[in-house]
C-alpha positions in Angstrom: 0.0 0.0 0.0 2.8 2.6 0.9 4.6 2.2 -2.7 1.5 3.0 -4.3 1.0 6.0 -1.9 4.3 7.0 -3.0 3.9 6.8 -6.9 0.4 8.6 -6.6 2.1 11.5 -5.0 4.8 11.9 -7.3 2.6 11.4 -10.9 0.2 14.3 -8.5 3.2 16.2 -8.8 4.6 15.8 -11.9 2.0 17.5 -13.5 3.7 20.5 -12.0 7.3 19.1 -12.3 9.2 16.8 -10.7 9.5 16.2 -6.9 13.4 16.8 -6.3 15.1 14.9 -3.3 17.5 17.4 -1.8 19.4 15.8 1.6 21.9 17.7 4.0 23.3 16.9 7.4 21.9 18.3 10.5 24.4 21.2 11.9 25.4 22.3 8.1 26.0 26.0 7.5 23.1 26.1 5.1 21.2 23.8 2.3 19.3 25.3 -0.8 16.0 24.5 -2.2 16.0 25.2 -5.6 13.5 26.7 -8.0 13.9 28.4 -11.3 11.2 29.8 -13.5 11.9 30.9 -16.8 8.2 32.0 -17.4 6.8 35.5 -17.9 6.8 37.1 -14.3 3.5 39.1 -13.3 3.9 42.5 -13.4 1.5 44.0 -11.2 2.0 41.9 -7.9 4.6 39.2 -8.4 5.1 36.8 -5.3 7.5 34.3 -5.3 6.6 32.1 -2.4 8.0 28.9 -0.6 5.6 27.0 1.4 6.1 23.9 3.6 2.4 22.1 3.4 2.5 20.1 6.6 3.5 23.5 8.9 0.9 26.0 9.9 1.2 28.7 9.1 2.5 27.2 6.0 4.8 30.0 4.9 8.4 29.6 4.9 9.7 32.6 3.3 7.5 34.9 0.5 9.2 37.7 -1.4 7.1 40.8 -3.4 8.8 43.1 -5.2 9.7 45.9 -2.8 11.4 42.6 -0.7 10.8 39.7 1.6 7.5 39.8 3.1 7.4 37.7 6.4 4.4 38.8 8.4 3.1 35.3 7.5 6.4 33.2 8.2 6.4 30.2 10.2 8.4 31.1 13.3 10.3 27.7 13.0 12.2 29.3 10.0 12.8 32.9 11.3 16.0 34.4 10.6 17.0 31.1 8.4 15.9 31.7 5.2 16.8 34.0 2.1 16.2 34.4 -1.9 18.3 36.0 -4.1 17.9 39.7 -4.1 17.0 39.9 -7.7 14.7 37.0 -7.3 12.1 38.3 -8.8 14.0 40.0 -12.1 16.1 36.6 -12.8 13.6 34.1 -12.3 16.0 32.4 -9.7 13.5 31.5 -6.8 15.9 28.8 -4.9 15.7 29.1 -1.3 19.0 28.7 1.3 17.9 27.6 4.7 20.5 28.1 6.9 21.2 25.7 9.8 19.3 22.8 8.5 17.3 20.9 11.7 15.9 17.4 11.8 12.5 19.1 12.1 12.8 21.0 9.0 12.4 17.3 6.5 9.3 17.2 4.5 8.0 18.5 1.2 8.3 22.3 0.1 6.7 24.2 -2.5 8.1 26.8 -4.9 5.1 29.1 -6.5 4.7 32.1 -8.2 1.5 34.5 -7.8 0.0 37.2 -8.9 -2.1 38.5 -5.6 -5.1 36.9 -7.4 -3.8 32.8 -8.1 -0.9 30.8 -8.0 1.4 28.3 -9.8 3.2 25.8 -8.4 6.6 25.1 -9.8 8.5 22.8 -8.1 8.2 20.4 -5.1 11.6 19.9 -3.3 11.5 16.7 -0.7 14.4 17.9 2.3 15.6 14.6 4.2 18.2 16.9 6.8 20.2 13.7 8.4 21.6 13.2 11.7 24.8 12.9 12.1 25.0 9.4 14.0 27.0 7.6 11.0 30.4 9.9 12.1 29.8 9.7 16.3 29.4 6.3 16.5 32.6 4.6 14.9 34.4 7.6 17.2 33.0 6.3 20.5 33.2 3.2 20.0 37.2 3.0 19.3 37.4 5.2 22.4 35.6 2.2 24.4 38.6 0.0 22.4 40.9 2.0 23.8 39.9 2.5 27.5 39.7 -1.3 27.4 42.7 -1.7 25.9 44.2 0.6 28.8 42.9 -1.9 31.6 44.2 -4.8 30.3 47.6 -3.4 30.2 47.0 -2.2 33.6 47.8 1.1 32.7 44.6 2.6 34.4 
């Protein structure tokens, strides 16, 4: 039952574009989400927007064209999270989260709007890892070694 979950969500998506897997350890400087449209941009009231569906409120980081607008951000990302300044000129919507947290995994949504609908343009999976793969080999040769110590009788 979960595969098929899985293939329903991503042929849901496709539509759109792809779902892209991004993963980054837990404590790195920053990760980023990327998002490009090469579309014509709104010119009245263009909003780029990132929105995490699973948070409320949902908004992780929206930008209009006089600059980020964040009244609406989830607190969980404030402070951590910037566009490019020409964002909305270039097209280039990717987002860099910085300090990446367990918590912040799940599916994000790139969109551009016009005030009155949006588009969504790309769905970006974050898997932020912990980093138990690198402190376990360390602690367990320091066990090895404390060991080692008694047997010698050099503790």
């Amino acid at each position: 039952g979960f595969s098929l979950f899985v293939f329903m969500f991503v042929s849901s998506v496709s539509q759109h574009a792809l779902a892209v897997v991004v993963e980054v350890n837990k404590g790195e400087e920053s990760v980023l989400l990327p998002c490009k449209f090469s579309g014509l941009i709104p010119e009245d009231d263009p909003i780029a927007m990132w929105t995490h569906g699973d948070l409320h409120p949902k908004s992780v980081h929206l930008r209009r064209k006089g600059g980020d607008d964040l009244r609406e951000q989830n607190q969980h990302y404030s402070n951590r999270t910037s566009m490019s300044p020409d964002a909305l000129y270039t097209g280039n919507f990717s987002l860099t989260l910085r300090k990446p947290q367990l918590t912040d995994s799940g599916n994000y949504t790139c969109s551009i709007g016009d005030g009155r609908e949006e588009r969504r343009l790309k769905e970006i999976q974050l898997q932020v890892k912990g980093q138990q793969q690198t402190q376990i080999p360390a602690v367990l040769i320091d066990q090895k070694s404390v060991l080692w110590r008694k047997v010698r009788g050099q503790i």
